[in-house]
Residue frames as qw, qx, qy, qz and C-alpha x, y, z in Angstrom:
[[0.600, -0.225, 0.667, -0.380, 111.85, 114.65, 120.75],
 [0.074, -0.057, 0.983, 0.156, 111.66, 111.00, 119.54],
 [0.535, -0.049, -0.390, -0.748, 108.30, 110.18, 117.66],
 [0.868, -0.076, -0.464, -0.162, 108.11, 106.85, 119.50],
 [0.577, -0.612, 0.509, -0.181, 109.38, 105.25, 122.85],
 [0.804, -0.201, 0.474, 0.299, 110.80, 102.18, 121.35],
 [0.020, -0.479, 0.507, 0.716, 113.04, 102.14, 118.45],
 [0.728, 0.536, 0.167, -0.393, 112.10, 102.06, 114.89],
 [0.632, 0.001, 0.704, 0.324, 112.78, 99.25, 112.78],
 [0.296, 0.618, -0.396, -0.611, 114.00, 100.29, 109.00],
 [0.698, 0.217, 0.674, 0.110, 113.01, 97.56, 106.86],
 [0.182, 0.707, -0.336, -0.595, 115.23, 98.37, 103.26],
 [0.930, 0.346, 0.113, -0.051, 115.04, 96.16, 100.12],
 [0.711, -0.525, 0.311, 0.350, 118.54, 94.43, 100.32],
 [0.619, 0.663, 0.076, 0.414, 120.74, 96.18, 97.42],
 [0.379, 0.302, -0.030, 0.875, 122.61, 99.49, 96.59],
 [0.297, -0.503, -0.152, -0.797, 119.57, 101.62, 96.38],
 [0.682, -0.519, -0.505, -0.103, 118.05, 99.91, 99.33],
 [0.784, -0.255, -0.241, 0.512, 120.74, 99.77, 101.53],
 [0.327, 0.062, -0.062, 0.941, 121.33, 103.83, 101.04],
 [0.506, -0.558, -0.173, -0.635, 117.51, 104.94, 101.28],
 [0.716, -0.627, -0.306, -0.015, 117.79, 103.03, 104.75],
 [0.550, -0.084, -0.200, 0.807, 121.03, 104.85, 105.54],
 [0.154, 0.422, 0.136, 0.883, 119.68, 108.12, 104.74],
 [0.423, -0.670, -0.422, -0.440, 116.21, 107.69, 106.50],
 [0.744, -0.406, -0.349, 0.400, 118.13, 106.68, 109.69],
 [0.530, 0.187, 0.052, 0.825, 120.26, 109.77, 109.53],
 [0.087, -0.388, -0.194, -0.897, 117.66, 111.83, 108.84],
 [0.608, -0.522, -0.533, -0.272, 115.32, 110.74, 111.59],
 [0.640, -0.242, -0.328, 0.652, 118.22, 110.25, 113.98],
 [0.437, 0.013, -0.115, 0.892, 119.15, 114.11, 113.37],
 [0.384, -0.349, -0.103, -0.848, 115.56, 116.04, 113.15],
 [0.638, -0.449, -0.289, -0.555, 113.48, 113.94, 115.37],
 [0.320, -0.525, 0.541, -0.573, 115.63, 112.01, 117.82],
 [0.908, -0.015, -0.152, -0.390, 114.53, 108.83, 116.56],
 [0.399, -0.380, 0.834, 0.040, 116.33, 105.52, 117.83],
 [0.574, 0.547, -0.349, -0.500, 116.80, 103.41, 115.12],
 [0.799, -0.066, 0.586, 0.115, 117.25, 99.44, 113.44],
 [0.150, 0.502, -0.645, -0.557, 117.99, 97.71, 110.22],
 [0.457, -0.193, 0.868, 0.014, 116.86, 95.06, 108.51],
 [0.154, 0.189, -0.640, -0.729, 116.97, 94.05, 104.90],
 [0.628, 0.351, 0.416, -0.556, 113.84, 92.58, 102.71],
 [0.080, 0.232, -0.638, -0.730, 113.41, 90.89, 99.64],
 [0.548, 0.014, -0.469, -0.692, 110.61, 89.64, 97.60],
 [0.530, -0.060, -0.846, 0.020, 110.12, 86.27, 99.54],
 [0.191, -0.149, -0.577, 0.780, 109.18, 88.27, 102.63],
 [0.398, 0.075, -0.001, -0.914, 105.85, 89.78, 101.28],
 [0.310, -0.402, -0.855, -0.107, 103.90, 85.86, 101.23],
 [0.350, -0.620, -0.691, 0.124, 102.09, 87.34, 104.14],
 [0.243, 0.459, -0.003, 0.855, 102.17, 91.38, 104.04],
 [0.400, -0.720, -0.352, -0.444, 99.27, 91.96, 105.87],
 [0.774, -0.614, -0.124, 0.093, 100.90, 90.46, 109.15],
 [0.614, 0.323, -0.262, 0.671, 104.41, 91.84, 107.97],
 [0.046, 0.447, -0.497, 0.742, 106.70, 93.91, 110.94],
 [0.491, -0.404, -0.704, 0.317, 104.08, 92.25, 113.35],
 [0.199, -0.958, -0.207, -0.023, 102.65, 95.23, 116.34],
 [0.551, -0.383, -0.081, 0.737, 106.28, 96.37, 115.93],
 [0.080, 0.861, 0.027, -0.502, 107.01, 100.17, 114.95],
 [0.623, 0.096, 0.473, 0.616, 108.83, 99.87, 111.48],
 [0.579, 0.607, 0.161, -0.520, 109.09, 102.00, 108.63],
 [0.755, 0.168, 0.527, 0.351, 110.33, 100.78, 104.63],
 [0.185, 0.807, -0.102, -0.551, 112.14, 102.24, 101.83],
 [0.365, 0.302, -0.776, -0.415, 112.59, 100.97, 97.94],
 [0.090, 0.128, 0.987, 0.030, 109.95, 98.27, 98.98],
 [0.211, -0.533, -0.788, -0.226, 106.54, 97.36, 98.92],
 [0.263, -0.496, 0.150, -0.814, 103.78, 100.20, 100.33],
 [0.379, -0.348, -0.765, 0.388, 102.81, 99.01, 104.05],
 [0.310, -0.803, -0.223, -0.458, 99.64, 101.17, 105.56],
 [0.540, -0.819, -0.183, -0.054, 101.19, 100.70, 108.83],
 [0.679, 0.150, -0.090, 0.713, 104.80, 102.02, 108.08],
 [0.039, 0.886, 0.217, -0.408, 104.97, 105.51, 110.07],
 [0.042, 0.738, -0.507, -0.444, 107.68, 106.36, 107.00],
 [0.715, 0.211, 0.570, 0.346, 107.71, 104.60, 103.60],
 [0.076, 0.721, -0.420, -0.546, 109.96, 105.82, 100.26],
 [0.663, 0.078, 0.684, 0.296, 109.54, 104.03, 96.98],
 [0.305, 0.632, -0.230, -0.674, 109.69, 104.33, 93.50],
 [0.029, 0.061, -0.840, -0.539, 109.02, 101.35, 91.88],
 [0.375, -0.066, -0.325, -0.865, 105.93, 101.30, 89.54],
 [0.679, -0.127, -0.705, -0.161, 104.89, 97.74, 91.16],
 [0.143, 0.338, -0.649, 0.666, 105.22, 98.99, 94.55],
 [0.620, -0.067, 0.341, -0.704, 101.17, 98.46, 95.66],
 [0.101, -0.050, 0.988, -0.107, 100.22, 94.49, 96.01],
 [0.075, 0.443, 0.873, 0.191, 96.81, 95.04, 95.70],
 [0.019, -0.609, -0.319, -0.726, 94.13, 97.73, 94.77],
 [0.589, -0.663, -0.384, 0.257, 93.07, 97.86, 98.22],
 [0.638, -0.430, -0.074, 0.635, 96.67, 99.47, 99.10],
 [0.289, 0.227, 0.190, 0.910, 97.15, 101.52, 96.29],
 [0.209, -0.817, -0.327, -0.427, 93.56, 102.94, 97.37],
 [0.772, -0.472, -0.332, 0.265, 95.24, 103.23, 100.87],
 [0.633, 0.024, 0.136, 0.761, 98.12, 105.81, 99.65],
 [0.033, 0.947, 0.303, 0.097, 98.08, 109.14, 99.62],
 [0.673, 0.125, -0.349, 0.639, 101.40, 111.11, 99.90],
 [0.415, -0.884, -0.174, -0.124, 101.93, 113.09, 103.12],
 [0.275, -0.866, 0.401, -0.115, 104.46, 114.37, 105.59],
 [0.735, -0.376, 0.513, -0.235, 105.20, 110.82, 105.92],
 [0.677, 0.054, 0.719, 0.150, 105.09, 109.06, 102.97],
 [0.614, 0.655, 0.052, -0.437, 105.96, 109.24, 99.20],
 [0.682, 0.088, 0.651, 0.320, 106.11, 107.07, 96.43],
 [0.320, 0.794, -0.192, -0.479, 107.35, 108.57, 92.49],
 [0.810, -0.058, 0.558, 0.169, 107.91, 106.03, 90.05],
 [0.514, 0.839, -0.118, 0.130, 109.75, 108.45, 87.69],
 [0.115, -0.847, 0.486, -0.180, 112.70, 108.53, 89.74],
 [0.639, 0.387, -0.651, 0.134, 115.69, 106.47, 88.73],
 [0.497, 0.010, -0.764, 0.412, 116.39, 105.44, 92.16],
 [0.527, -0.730, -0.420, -0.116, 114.81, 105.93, 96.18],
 [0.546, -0.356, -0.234, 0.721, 117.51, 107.91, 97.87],
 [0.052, 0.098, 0.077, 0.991, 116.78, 111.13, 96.17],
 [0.314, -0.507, -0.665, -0.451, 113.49, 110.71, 96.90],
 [0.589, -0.670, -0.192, 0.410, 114.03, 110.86, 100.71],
 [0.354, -0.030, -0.025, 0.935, 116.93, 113.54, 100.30],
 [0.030, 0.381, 0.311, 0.870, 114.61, 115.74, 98.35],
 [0.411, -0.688, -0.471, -0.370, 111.23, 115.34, 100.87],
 [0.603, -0.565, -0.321, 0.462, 113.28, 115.59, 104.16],
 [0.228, -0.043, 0.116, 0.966, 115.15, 119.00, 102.75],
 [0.193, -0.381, -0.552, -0.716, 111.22, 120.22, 101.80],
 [0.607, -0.633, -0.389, -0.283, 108.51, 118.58, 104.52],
 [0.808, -0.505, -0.165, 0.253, 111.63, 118.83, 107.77],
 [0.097, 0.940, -0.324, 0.044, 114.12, 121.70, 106.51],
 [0.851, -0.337, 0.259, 0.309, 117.19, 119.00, 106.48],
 [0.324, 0.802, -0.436, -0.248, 120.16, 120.01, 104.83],
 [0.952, 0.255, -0.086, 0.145, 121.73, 116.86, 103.01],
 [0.379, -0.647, 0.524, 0.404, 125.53, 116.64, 103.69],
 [0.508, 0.672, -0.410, -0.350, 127.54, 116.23, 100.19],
 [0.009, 0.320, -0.947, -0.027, 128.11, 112.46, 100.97],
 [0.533, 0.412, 0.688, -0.269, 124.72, 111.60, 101.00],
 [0.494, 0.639, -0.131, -0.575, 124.16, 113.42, 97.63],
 [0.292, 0.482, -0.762, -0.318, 127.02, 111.90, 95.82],
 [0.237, -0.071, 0.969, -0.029, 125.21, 108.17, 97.20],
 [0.529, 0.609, 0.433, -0.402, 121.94, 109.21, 95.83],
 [0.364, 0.663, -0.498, -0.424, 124.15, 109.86, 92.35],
 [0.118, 0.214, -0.965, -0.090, 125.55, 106.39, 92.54],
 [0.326, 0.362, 0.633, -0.602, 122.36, 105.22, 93.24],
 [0.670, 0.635, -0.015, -0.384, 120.65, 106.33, 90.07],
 [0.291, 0.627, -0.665, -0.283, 123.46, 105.07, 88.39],
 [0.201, -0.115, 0.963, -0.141, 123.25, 101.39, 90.16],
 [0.349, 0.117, 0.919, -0.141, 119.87, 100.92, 89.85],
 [0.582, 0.674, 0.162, -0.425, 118.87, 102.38, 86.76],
 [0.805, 0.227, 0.402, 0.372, 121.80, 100.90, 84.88],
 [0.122, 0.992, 0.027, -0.033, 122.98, 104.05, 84.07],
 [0.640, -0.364, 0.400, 0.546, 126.66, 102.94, 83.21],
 [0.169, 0.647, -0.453, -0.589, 128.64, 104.33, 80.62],
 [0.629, 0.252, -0.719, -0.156, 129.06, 100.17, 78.69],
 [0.916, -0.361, -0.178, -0.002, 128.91, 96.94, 80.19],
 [0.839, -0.032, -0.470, 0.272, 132.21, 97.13, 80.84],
 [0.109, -0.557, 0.317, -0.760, 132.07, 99.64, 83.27],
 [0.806, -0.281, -0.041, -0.520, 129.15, 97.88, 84.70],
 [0.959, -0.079, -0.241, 0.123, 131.22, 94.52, 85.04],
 [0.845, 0.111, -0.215, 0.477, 134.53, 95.82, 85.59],
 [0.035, -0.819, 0.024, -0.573, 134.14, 99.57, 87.45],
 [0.631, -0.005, -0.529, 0.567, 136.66, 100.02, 90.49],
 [0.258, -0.560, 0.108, -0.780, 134.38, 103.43, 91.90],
 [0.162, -0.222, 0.811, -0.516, 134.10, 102.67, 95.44],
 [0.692, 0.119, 0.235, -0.672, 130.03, 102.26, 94.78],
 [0.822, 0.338, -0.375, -0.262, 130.64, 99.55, 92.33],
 [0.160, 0.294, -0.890, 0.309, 133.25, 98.12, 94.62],
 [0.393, -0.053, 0.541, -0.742, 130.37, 97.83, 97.09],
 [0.722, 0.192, 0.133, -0.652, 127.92, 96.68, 95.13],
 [0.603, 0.329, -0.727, 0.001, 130.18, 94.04, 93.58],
 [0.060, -0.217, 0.842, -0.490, 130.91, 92.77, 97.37],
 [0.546, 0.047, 0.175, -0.818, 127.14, 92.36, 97.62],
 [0.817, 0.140, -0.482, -0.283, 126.87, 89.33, 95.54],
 [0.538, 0.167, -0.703, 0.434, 129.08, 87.53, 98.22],
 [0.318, -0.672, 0.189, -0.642, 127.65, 88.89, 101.22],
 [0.268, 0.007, -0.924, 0.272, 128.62, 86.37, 104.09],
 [0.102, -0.384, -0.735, 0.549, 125.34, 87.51, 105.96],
 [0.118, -0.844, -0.467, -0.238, 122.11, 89.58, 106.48],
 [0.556, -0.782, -0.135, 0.246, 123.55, 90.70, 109.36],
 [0.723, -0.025, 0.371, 0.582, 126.68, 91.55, 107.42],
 [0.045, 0.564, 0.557, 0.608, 124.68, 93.88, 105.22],
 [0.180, -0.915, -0.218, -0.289, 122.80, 95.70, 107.62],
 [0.578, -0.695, -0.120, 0.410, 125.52, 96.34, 109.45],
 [0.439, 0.136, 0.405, 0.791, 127.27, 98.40, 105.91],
 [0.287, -0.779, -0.339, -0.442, 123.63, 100.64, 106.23],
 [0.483, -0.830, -0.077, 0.268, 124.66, 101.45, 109.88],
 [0.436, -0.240, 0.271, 0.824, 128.80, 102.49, 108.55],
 [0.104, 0.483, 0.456, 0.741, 126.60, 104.90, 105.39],
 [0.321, -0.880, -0.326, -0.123, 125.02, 107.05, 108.24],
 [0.439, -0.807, 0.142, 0.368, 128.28, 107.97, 109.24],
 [0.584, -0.393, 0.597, 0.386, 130.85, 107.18, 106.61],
 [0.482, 0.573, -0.299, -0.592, 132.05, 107.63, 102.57],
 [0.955, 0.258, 0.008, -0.149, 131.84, 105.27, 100.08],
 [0.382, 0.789, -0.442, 0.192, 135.44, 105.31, 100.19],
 [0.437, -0.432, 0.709, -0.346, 135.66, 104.82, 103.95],
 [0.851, -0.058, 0.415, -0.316, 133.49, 101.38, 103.11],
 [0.904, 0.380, -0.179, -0.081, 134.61, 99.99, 100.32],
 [0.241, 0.750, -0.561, 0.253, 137.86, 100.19, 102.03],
 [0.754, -0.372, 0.238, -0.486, 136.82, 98.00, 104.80],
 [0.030, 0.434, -0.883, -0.176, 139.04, 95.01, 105.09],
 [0.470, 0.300, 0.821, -0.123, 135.53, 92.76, 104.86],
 [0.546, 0.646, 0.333, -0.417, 134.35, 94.49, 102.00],
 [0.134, 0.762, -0.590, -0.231, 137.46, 94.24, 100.28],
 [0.415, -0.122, 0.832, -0.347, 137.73, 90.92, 101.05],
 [0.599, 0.403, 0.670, -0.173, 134.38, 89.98, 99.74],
 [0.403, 0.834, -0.148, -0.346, 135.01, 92.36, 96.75],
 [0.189, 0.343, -0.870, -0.299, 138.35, 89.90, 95.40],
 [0.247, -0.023, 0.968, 0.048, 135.88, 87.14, 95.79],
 [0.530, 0.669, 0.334, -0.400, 133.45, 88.46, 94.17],
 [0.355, 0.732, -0.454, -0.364, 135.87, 89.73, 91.15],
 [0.090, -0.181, 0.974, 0.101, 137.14, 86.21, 90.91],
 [0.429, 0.181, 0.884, 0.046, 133.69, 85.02, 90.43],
 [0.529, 0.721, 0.010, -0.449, 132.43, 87.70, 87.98],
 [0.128, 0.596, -0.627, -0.486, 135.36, 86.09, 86.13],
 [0.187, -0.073, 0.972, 0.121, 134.56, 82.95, 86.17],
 [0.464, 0.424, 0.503, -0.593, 130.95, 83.86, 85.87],
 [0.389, 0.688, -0.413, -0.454, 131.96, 85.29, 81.84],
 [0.099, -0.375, 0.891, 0.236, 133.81, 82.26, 81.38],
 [0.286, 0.240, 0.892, -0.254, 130.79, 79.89, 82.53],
 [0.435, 0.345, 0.430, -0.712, 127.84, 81.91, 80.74],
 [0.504, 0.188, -0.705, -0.462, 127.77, 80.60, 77.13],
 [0.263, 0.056, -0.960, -0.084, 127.20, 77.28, 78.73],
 [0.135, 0.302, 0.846, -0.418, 124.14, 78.34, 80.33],
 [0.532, 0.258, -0.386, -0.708, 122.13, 79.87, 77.15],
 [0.484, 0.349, 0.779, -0.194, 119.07, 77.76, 76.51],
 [0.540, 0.460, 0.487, 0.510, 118.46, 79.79, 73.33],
 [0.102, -0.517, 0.041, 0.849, 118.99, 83.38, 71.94],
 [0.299, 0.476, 0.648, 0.513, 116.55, 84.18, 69.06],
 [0.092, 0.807, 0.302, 0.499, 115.68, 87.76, 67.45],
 [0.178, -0.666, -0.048, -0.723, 117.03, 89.86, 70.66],
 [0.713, -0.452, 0.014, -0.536, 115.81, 87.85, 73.01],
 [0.397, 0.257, -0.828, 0.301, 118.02, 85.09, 75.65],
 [0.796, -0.502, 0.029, -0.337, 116.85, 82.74, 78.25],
 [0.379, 0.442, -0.766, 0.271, 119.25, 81.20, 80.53],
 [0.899, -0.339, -0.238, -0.141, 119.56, 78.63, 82.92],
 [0.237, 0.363, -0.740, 0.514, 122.54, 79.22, 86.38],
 [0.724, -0.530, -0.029, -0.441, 120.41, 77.47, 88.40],
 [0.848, 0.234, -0.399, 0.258, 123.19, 75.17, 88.89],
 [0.524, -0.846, 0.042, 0.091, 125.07, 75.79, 92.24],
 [0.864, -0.171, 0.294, 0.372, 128.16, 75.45, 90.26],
 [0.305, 0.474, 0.219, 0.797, 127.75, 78.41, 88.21],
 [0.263, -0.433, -0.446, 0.737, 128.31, 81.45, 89.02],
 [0.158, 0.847, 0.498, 0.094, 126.21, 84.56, 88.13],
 [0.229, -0.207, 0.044, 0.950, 127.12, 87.80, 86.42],
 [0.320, 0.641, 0.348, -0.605, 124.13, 90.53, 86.10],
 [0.471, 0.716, -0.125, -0.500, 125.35, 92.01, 82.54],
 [0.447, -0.141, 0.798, 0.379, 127.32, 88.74, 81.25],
 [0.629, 0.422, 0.560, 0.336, 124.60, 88.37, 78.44],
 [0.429, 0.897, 0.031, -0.100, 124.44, 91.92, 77.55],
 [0.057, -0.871, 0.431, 0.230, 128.44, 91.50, 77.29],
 [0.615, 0.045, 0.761, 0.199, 128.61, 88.06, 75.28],
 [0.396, 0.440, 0.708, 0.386, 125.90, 89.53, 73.42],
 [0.279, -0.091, 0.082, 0.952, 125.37, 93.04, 72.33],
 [0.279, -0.162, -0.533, -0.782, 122.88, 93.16, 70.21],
 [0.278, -0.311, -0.883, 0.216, 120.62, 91.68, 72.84],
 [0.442, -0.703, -0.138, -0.539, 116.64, 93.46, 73.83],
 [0.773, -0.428, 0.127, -0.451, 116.43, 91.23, 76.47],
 [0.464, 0.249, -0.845, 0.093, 117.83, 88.73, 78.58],
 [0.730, -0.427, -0.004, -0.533, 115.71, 86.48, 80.80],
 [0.511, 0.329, -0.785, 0.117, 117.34, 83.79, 83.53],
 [0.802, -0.518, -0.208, -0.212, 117.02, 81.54, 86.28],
 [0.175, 0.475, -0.670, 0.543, 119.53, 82.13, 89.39],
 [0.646, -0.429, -0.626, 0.081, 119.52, 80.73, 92.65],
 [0.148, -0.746, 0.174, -0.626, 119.18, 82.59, 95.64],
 [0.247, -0.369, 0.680, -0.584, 119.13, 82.37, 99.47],
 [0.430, 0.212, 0.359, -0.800, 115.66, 81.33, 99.54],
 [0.723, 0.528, 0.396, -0.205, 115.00, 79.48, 96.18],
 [0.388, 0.207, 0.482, 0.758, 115.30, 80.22, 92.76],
 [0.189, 0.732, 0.142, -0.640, 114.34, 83.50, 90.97],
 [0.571, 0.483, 0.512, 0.424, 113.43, 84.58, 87.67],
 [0.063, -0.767, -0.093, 0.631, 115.11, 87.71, 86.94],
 [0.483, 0.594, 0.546, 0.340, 114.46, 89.49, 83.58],
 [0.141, -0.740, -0.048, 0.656, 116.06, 92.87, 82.18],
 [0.574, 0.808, -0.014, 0.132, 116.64, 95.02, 78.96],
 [0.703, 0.134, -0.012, 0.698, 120.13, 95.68, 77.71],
 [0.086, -0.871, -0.181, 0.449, 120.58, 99.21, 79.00],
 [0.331, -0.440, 0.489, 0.677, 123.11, 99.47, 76.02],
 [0.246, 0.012, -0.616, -0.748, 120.50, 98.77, 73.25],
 [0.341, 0.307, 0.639, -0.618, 117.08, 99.10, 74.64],
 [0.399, 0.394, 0.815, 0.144, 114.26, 97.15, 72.75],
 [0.000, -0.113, -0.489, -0.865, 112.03, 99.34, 70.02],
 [0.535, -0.337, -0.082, -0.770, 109.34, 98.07, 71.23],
 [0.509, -0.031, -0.851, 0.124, 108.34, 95.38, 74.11],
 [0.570, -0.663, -0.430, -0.227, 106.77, 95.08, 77.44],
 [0.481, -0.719, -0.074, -0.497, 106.87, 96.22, 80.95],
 [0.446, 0.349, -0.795, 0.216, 109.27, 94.49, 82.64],
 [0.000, 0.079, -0.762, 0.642, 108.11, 94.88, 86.20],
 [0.755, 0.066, 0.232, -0.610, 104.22, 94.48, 85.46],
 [0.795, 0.262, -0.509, -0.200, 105.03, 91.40, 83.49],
 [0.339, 0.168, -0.857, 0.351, 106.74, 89.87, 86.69],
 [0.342, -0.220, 0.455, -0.792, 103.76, 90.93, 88.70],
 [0.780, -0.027, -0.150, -0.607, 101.95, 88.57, 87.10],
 [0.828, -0.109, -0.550, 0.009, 104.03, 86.11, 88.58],
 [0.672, -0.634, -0.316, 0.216, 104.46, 86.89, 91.97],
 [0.510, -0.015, 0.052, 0.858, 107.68, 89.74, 91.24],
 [0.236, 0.886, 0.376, 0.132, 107.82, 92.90, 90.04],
 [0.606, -0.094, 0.293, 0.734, 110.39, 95.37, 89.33],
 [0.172, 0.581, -0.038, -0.795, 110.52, 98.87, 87.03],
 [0.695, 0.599, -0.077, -0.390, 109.99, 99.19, 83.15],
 [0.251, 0.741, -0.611, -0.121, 113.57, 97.97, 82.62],
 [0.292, 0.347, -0.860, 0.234, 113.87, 95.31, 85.08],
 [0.787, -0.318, 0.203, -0.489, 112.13, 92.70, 87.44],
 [0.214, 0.204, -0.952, 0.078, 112.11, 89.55, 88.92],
 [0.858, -0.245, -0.261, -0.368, 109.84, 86.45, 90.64],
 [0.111, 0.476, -0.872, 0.025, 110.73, 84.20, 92.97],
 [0.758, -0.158, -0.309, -0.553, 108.35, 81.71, 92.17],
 [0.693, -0.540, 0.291, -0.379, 108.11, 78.69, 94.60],
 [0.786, -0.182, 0.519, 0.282, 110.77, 75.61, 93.29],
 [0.280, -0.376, 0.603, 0.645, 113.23, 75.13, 90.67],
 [0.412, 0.284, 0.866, 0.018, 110.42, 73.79, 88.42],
 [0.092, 0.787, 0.602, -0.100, 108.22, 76.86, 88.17],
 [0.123, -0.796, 0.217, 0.551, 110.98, 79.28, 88.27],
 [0.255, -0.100, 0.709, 0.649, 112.31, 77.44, 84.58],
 [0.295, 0.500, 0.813, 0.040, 108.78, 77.40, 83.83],
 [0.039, -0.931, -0.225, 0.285, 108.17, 80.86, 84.36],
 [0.291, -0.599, 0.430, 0.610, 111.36, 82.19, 82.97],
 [0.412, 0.064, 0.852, 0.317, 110.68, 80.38, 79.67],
 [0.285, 0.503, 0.783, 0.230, 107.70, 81.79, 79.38],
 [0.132, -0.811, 0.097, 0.562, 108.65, 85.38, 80.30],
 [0.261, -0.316, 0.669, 0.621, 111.44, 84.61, 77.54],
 [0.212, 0.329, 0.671, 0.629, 108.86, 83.82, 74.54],
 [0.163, 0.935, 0.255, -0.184, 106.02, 87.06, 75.48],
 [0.262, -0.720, 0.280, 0.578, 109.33, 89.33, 75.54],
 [0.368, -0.252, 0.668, 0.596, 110.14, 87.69, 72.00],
 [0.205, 0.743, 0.592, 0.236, 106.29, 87.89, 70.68],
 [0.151, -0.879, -0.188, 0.411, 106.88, 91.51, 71.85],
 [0.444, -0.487, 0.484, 0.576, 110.19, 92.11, 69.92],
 [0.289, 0.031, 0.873, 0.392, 108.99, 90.60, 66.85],
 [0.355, -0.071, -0.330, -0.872, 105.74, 91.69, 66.95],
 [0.632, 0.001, 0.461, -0.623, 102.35, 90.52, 68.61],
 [0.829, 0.342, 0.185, -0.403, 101.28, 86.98, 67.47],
 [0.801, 0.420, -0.266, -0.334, 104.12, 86.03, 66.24],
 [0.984, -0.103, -0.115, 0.089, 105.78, 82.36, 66.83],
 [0.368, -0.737, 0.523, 0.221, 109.47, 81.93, 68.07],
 [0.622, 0.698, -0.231, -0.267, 111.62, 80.95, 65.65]]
């Protein structure tokens, strides 16, 4: 029987990983309890007011923020409690668990529903929980896999940058409860958005030299705030190799964002935290990676800037100056 008389609203943090932990839960709810189910992405700009977040509706959340009154939450990033309060608030249970060892949030769910609910995973959920780690731990082979990979998951996740919609999106989480990555990326809209995307990852490469603000010891801060440029994730690590870090300022839906990551291809010696270091400006994110989206174009250069010279005292060594 159904846990609930109305349906339950899935509230997934709007990505790869996101967008397949809220396929899975849905699946899995649908097929052991009987649940009747929603969608609808999240991102960082949506937690100003957490307390009052989903409103008296039924919801639960996966790859986001912990919510006390989610009957079902799945995360795994280390920044995932807003305040002590919440983290005191946690406890993991039939219901709910967070593991910030684990490279992505779909195996997380696979592994408790097959444990606390005897599910048996079909071998198309696995293989998305594989891609998965791979997406959002960076777990490519080189950048240019990462920029230029034609696996259906990368097809997908390329389309993503282009999404015409929310609604667009959550309606690619409802086709992954039934359907392979194969079936979707085939999709004559995801296709579609997938040559316009590839057309602007090119141009993106072309464009990114000209948005370097400086590159010293390791360390790169950029500026595509520009609605004229376009944005590619690993451009610097694939300008620049040798690169710890690269730290920039993109525009979004919503604003601007400061998003800040390590080269998975030559990870720093020694430096900081990525995703506690964004916490401290409204973000957060894993060791590798994070972001902010601080409140105007102003604050987000501000903030980015100064992300960009800790990251380089870090590199270099505590204390000392940027060169």
């Amino acid at each position: 029987m159904a846990r609930g008389t109305s349906p339950l609203r899935i509230y997934y943090h709007r990505d790869f990983d996101g967008m397949v932990s809220g396929a899975i839960l849905a699946s899995v709810l649908i097929d052991v309890f009987g649940e009747r189910v929603e969608w609808e992405s999240v991102n960082y700009d949506q937690r100003r007011d957490w307390k009052a977040f989903g409103g008296g509706s039924r919801f639960a959340i996966v790859d986001f923020h912990f919510h006390p009154r989610a009957e079902y939450w799945f995360d795994h990033h280390p920044t995932t409690f807003l305040t002590p309060e919440l983290r005191a608030q946690y406890a993991p249970s039939e219901r709910w668990l967070w593991d910030e060892t684990s490279p992505s949030c779909p195996p997380l769910i696979l592994a408790h529903a097959e444990q606390h609910w005897r599910y048996r995973p079909c071998e198309r959920f696995r293989e998305m929980a594989r891609w998965s780690d791979i997406v959002d731990a960076a777990r490519y082979e080189s950048a240019e896999q990462a920029i230029f990979g034609e696996d259906p998951a990368l097809r997908i996740t390329r389309a993503l940058t282009v999404a015409p919609s929310t609604d667009w999106i959550d309606g690619l989480v409802e086709a992954m409860t039934t359907q392979s990555l194969e079936q979707i990326a085939n999709k004559e809209s995801v296709e579609l958005a997938h040559q316009r995307a590839s057309k602007n990852r090119d141009r993106a490469l072309e464009q990114f030299p000209s948005t370097v603000v400086w590159e010293r010891d390791g360390v790169l801060l950029f500026d595509a705030s520009s609605g004229k440029v376009r944005r590619e994730r690993f451009a610097p690590f694939y300008h620049y190799p040798k690169l710890e870090y690269a730290v920039g300022v993109i525009p979004t839906r919503s604003g601007f964002h400061v998003t800040c990551g390590e080269n998975p291809w030559n990870t720093p010696k020694q430096g900081l935290h990525v995703g506690e270091l964004m916490e401290r400006y409204g973000g957060g994110g894993h060791r590798a990676v994070g972001g902010a989206n601080p409140l105007d174009l102003d604050e987000t250069q501000r903030i980015a800037e100064e992300v960009a010279q800790l990251l380089h005292e870090a590199v270099t060594g505590a204390g000392e100056s940027a060169s």
